[in-house]
Structures are given as structure tokens and as C-alpha cells.
PyMOL Python script that loads the backbone (N, CA, C, O; Angstrom):
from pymol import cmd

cmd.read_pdbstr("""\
ATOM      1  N   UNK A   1      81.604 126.660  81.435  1.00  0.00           N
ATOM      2  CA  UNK A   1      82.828 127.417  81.556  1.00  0.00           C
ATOM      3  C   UNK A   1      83.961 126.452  81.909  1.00  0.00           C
ATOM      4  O   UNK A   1      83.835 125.613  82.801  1.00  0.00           O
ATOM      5  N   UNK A   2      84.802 126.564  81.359  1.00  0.00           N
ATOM      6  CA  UNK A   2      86.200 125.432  81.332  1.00  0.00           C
ATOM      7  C   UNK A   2      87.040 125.661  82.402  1.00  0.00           C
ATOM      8  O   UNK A   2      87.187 126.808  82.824  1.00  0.00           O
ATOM      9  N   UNK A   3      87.662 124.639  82.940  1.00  0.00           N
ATOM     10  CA  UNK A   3      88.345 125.217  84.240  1.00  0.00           C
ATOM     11  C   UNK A   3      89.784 125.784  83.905  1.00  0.00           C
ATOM     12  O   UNK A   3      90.398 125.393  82.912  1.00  0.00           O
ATOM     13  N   UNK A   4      90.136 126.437  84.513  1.00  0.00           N
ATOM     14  CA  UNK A   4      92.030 127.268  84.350  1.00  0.00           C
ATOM     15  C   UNK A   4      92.621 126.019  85.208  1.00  0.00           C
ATOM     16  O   UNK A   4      92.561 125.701  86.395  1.00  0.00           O
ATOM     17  N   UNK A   5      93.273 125.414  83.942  1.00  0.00           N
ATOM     18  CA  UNK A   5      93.878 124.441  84.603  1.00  0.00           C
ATOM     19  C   UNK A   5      95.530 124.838  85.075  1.00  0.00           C
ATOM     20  O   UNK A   5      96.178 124.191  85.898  1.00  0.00           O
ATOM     21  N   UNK A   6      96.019 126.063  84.335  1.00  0.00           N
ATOM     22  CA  UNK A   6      97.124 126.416  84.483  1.00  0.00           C
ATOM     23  C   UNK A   6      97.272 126.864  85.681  1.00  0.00           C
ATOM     24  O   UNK A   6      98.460 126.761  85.984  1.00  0.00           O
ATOM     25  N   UNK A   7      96.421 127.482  86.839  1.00  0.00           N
ATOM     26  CA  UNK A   7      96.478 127.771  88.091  1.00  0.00           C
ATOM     27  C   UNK A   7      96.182 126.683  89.208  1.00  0.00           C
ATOM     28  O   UNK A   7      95.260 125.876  89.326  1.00  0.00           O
ATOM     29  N   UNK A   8      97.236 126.939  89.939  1.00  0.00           N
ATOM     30  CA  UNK A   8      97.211 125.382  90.678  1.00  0.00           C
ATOM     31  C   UNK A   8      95.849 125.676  91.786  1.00  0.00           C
ATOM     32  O   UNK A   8      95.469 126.761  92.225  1.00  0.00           O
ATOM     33  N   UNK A   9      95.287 124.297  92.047  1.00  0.00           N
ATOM     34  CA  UNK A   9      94.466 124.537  93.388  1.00  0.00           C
ATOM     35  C   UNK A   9      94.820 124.766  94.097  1.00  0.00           C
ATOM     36  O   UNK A   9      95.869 124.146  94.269  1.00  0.00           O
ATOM     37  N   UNK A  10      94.462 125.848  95.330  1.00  0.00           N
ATOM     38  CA  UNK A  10      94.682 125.300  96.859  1.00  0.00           C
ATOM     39  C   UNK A  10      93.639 124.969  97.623  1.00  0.00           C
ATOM     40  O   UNK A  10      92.670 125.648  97.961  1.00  0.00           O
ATOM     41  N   UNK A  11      94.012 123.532  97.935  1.00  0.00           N
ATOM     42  CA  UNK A  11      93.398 122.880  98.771  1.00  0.00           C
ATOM     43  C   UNK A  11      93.683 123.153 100.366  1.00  0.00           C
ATOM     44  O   UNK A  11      94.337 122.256 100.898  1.00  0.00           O
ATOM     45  N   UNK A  12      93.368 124.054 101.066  1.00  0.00           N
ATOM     46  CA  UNK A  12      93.513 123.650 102.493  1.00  0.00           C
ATOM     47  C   UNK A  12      93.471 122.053 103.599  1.00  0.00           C
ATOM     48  O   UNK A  12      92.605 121.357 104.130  1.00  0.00           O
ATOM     49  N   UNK A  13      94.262 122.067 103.543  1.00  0.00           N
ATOM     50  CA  UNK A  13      93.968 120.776 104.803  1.00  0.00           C
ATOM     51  C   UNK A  13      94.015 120.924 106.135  1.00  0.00           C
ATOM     52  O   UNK A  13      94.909 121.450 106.797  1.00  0.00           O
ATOM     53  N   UNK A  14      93.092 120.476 106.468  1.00  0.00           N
ATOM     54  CA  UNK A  14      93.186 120.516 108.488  1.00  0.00           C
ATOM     55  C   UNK A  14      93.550 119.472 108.571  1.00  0.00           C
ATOM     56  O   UNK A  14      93.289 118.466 107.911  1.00  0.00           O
ATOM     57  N   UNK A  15      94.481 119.728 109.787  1.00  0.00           N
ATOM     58  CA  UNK A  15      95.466 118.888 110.208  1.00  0.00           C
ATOM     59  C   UNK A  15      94.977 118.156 111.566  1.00  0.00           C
ATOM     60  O   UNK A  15      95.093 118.814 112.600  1.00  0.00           O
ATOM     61  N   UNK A  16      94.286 116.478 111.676  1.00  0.00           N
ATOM     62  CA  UNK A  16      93.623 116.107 112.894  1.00  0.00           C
ATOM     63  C   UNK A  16      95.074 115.905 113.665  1.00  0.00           C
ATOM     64  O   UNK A  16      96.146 115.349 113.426  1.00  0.00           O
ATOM     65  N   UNK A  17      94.526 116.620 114.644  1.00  0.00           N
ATOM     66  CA  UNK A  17      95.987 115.870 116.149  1.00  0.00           C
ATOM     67  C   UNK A  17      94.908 115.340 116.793  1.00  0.00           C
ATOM     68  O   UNK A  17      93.723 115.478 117.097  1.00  0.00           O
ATOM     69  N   UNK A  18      96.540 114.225 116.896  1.00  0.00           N
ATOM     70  CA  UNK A  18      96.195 113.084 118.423  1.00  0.00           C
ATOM     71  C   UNK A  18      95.706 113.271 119.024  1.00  0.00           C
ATOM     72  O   UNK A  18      96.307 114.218 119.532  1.00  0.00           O
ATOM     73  N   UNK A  19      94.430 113.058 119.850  1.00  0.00           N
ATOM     74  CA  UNK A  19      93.803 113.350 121.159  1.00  0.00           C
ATOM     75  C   UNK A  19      94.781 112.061 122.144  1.00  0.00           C
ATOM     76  O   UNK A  19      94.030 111.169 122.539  1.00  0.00           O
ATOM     77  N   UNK A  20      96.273 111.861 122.566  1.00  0.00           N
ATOM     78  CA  UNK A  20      96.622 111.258 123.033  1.00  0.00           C
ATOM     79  C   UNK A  20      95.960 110.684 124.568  1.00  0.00           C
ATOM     80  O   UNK A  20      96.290 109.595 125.037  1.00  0.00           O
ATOM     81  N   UNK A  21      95.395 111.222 124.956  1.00  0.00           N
ATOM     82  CA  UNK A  21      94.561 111.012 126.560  1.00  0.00           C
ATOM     83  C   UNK A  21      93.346 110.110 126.152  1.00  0.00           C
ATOM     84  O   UNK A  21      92.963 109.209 126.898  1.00  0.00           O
ATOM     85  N   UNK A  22      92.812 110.349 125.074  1.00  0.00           N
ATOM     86  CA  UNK A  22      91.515 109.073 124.779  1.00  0.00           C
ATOM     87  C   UNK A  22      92.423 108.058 124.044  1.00  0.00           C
ATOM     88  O   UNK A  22      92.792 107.108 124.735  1.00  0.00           O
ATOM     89  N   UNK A  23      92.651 108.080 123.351  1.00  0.00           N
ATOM     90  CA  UNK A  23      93.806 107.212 122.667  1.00  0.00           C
ATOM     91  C   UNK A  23      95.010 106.495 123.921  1.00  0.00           C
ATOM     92  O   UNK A  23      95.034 105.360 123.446  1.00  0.00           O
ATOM     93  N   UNK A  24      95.608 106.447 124.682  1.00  0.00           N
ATOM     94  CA  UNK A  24      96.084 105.914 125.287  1.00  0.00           C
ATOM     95  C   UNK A  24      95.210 105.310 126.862  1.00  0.00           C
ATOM     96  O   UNK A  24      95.693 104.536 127.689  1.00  0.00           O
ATOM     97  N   UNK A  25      94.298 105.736 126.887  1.00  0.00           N
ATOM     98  CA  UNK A  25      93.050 105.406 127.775  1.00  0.00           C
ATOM     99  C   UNK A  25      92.186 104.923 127.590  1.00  0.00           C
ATOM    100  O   UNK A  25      91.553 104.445 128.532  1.00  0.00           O
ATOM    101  N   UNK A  26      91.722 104.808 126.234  1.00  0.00           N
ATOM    102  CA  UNK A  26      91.016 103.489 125.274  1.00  0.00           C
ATOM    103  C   UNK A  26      91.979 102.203 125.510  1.00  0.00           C
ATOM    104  O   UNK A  26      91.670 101.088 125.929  1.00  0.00           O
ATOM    105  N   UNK A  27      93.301 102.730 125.091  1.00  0.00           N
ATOM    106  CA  UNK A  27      94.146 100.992 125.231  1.00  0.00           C
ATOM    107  C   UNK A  27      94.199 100.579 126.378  1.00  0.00           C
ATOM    108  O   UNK A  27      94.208  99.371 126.616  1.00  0.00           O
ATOM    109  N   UNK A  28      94.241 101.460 127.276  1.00  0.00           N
ATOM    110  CA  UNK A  28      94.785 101.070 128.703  1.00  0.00           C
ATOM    111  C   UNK A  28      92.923  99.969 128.750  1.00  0.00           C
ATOM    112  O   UNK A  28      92.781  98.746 128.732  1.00  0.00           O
ATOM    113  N   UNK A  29      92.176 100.734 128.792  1.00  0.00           N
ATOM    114  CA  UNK A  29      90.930  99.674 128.903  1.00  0.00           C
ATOM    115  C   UNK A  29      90.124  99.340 128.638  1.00  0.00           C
ATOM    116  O   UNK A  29      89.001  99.436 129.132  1.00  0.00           O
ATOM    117  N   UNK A  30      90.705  98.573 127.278  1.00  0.00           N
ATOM    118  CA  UNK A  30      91.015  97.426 126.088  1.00  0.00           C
ATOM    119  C   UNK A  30      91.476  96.248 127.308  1.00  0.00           C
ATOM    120  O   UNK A  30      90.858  95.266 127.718  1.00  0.00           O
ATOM    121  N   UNK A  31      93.105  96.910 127.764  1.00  0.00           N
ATOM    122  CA  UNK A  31      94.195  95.978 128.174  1.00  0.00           C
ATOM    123  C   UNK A  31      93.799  95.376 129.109  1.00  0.00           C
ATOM    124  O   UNK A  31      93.923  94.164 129.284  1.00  0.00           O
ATOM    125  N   UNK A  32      92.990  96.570 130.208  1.00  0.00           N
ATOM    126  CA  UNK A  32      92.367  95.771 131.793  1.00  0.00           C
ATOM    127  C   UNK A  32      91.199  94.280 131.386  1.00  0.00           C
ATOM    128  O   UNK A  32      91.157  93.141 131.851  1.00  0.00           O
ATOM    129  N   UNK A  33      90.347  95.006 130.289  1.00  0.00           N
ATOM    130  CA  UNK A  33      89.483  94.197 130.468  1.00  0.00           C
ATOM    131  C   UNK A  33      89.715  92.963 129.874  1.00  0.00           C
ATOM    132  O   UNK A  33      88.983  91.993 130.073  1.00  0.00           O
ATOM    133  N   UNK A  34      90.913  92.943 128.994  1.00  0.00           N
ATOM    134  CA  UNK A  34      91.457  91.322 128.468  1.00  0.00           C
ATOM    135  C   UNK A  34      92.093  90.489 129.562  1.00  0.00           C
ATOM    136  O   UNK A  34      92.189  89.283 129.790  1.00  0.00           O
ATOM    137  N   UNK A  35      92.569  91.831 130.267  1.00  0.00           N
ATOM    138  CA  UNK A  35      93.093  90.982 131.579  1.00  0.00           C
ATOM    139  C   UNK A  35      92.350  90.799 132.603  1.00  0.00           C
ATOM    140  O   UNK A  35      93.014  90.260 133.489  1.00  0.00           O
ATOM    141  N   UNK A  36      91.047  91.032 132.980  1.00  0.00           N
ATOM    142  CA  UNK A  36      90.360  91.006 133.923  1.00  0.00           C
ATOM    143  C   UNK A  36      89.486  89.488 132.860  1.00  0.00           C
ATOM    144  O   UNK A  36      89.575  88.391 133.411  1.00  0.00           O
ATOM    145  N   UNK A  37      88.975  89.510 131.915  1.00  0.00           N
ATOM    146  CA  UNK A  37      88.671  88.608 131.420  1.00  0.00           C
ATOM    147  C   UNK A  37      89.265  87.210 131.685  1.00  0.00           C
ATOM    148  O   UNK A  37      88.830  86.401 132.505  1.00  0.00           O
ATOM    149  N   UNK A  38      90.291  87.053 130.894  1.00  0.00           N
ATOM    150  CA  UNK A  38      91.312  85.787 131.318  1.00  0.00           C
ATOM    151  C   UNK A  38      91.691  85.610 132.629  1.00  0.00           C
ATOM    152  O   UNK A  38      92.412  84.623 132.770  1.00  0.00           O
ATOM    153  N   UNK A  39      91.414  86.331 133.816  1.00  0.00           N
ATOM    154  CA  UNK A  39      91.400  86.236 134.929  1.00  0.00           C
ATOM    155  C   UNK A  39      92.755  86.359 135.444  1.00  0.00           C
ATOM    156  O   UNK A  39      92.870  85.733 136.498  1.00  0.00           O
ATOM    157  N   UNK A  40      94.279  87.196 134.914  1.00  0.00           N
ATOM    158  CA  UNK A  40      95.216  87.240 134.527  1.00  0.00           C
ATOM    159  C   UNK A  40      95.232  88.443 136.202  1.00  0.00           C
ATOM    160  O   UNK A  40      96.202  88.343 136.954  1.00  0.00           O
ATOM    161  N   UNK A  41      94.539  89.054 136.409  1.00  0.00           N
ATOM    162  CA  UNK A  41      94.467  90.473 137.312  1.00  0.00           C
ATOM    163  C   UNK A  41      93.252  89.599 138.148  1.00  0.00           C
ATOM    164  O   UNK A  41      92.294  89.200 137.484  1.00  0.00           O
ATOM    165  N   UNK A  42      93.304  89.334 139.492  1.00  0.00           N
ATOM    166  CA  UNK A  42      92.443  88.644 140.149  1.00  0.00           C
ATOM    167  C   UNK A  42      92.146  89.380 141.582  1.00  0.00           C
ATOM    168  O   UNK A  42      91.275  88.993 142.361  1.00  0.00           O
ATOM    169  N   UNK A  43      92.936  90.411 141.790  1.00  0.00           N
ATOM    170  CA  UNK A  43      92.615  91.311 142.898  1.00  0.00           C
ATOM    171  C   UNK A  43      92.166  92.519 142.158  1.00  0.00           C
ATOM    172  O   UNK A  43      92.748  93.018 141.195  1.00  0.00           O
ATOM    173  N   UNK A  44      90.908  92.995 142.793  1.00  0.00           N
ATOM    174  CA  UNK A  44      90.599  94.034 142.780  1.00  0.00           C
ATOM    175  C   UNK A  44      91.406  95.730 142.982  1.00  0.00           C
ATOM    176  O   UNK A  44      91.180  96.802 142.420  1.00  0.00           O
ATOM    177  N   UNK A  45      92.334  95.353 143.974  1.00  0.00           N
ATOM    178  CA  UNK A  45      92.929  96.646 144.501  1.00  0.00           C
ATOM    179  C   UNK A  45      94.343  96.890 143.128  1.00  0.00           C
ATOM    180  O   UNK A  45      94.850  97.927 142.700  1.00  0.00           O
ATOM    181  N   UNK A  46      94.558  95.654 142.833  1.00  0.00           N
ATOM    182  CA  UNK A  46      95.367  95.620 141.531  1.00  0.00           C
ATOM    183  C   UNK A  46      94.791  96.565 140.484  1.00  0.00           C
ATOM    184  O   UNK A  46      95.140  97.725 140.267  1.00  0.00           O
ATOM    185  N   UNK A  47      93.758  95.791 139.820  1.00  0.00           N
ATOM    186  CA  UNK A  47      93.106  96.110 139.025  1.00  0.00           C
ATOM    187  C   UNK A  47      93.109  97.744 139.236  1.00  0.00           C
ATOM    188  O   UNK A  47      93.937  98.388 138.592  1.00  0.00           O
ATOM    189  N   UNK A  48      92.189  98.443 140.135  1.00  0.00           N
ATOM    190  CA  UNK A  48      92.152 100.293 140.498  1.00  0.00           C
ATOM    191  C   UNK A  48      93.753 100.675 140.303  1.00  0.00           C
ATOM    192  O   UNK A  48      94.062 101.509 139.451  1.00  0.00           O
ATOM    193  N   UNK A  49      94.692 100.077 141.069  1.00  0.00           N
ATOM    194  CA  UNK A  49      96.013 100.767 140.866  1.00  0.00           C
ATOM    195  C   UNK A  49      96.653 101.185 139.319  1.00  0.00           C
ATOM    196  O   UNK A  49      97.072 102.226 138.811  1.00  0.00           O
ATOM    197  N   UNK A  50      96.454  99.538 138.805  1.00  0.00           N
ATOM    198  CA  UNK A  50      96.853 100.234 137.408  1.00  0.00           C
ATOM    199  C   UNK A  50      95.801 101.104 136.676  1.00  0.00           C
ATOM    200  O   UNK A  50      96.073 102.034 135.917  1.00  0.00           O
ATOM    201  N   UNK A  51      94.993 100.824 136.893  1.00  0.00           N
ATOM    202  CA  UNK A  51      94.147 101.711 136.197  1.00  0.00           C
ATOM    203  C   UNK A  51      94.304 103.423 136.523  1.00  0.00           C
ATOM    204  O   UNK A  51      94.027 104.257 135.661  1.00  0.00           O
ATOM    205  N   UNK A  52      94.685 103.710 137.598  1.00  0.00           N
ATOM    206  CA  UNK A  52      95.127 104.698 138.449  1.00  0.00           C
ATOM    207  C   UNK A  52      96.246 105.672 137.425  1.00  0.00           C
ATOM    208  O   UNK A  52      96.160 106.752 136.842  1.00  0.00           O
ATOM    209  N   UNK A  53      97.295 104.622 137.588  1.00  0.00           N
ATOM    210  CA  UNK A  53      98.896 105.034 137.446  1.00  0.00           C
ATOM    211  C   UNK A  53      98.874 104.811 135.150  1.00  0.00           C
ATOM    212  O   UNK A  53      99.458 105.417 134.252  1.00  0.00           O
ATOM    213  N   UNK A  54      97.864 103.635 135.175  1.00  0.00           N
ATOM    214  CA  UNK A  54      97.792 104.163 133.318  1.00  0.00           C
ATOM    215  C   UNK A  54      96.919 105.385 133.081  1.00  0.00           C
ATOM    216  O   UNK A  54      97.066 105.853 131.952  1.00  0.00           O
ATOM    217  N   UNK A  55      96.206 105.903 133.714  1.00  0.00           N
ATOM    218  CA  UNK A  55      95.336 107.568 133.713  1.00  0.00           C
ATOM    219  C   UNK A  55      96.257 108.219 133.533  1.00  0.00           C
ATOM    220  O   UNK A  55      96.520 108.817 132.490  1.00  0.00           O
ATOM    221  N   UNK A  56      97.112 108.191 134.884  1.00  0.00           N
ATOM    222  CA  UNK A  56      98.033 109.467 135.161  1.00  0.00           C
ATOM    223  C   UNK A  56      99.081 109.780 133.672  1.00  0.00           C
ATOM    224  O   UNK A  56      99.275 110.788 132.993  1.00  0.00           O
ATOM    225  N   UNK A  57      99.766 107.889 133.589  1.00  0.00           N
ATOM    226  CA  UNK A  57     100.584 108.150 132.359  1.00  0.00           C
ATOM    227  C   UNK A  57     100.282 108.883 130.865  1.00  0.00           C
ATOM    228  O   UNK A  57     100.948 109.503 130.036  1.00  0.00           O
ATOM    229  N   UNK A  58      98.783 108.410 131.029  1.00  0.00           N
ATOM    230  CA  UNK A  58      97.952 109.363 129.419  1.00  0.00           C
ATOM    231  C   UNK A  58      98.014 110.502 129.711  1.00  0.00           C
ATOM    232  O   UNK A  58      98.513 111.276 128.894  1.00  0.00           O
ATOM    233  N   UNK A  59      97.582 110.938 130.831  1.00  0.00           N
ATOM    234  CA  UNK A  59      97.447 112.262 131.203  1.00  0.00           C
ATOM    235  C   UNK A  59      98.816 113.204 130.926  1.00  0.00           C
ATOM    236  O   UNK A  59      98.888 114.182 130.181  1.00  0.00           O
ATOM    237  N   UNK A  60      99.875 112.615 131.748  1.00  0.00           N
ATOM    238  CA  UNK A  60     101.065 113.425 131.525  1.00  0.00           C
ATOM    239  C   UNK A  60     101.703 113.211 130.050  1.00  0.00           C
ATOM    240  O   UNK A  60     102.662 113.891 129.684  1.00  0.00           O
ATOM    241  N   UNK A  61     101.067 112.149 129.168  1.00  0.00           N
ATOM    242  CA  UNK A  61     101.717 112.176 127.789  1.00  0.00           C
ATOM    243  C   UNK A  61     100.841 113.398 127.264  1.00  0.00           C
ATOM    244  O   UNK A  61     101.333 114.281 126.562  1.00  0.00           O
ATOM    245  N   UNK A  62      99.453 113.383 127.672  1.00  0.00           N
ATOM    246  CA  UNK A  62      98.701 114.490 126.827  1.00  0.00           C
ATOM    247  C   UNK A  62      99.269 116.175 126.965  1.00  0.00           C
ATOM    248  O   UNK A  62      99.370 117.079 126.136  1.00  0.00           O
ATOM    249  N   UNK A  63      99.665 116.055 128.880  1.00  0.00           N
ATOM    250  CA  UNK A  63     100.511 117.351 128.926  1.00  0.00           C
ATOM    251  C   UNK A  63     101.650 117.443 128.045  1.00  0.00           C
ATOM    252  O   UNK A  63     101.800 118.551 127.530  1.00  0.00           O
ATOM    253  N   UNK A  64     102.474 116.565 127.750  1.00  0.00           N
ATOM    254  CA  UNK A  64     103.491 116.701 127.387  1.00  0.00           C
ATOM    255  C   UNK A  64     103.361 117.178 125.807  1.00  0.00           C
ATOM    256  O   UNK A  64     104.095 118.077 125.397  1.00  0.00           O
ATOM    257  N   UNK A  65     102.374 116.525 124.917  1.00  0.00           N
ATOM    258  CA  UNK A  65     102.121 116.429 123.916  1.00  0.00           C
ATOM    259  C   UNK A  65     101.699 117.627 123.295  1.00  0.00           C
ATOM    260  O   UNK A  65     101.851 117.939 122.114  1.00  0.00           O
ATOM    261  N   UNK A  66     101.072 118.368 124.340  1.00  0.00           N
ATOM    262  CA  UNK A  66     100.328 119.692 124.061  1.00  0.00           C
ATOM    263  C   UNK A  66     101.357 120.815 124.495  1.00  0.00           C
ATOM    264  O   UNK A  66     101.066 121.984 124.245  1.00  0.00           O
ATOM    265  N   UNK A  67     102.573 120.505 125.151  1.00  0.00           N
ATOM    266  CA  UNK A  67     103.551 121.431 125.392  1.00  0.00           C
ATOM    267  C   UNK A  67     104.048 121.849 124.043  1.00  0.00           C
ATOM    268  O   UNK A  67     104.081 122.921 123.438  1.00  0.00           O
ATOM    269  N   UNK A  68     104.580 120.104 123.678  1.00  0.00           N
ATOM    270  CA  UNK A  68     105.322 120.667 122.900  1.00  0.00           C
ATOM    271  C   UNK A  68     104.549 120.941 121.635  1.00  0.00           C
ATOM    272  O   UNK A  68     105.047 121.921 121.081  1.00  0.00           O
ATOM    273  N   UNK A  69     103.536 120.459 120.972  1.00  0.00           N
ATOM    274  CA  UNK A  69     102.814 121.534 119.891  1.00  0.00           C
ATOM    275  C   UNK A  69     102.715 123.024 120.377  1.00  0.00           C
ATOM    276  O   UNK A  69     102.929 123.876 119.515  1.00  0.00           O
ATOM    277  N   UNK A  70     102.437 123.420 121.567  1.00  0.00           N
ATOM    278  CA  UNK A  70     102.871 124.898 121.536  1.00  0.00           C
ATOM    279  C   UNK A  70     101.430 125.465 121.286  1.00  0.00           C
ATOM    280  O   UNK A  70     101.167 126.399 120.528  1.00  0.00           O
ATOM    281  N   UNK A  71     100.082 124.385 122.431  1.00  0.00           N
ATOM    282  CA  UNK A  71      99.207 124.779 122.494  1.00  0.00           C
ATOM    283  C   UNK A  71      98.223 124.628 123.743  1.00  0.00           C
ATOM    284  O   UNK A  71      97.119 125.172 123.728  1.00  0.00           O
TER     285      UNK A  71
END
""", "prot")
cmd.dss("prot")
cmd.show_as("cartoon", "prot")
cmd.util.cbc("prot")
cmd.orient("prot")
């Protein structure tokens, strides 16, 4: 049977969103451990702080992110 080419397809697409909170919390430590590597971050209490305050920042981008999609 021949296809009706005169009728267009519809293709549905799902649309992937950002999981911005793994995605910006993957980089964040990526970043520590290049810097804990090269020995660049040499205190410990350093090291927890940023790690601390880059959580929080993913975190409030993910709130923010999910505000405004309007979900």
C-alpha cells in the first residue's frame, strides 16, 4: 500500500529540559576536583565552603528555572 504523501506527517516531539541542578553540579565537581588535583584549593574548610555556596547556586538556578517554565 503506497504512502499519502500529500498529507503531511505529524511527528510529535518531546521536548528534553535542562535538569539545571545536575548540570551545574556536575561542573561545579569537575571544577573542585581539577582544583583539588593541581593542589590550587589546599585547605580543606575551603574546599566544603565552595562546594557549599556552588550547591546552593545550582539549586536556586534550578528554582529559578522551574519558576519560570511555569512548572
Amino acid at each position: 500500500m503506497p504512502r499519502d504523501l500529500d498529507r503531511p506527517q505529524r511527528v510529535r516531539r518531546r521536548v528534553h529540559r535542562t535538569d539545571w541542578m545536575a548540570l551545574l553540579s556536575g561542573v561545579l565537581f569537575i571544577v573542585l576536583g581539577i582544583l583539588t588535583v593541581t593542589r590550587t584549593i589546599r585547605e580543606p574548610l575551603v574546599l566544603v565552603g565552595v562546594t557549599v555556596l556552588g550547591l546552593a547556586f545550582a539549586g536556586l538556578v534550578a528554582i529559578v528555572a522551574r519558576v519560570v517554565r511555569g512548572k
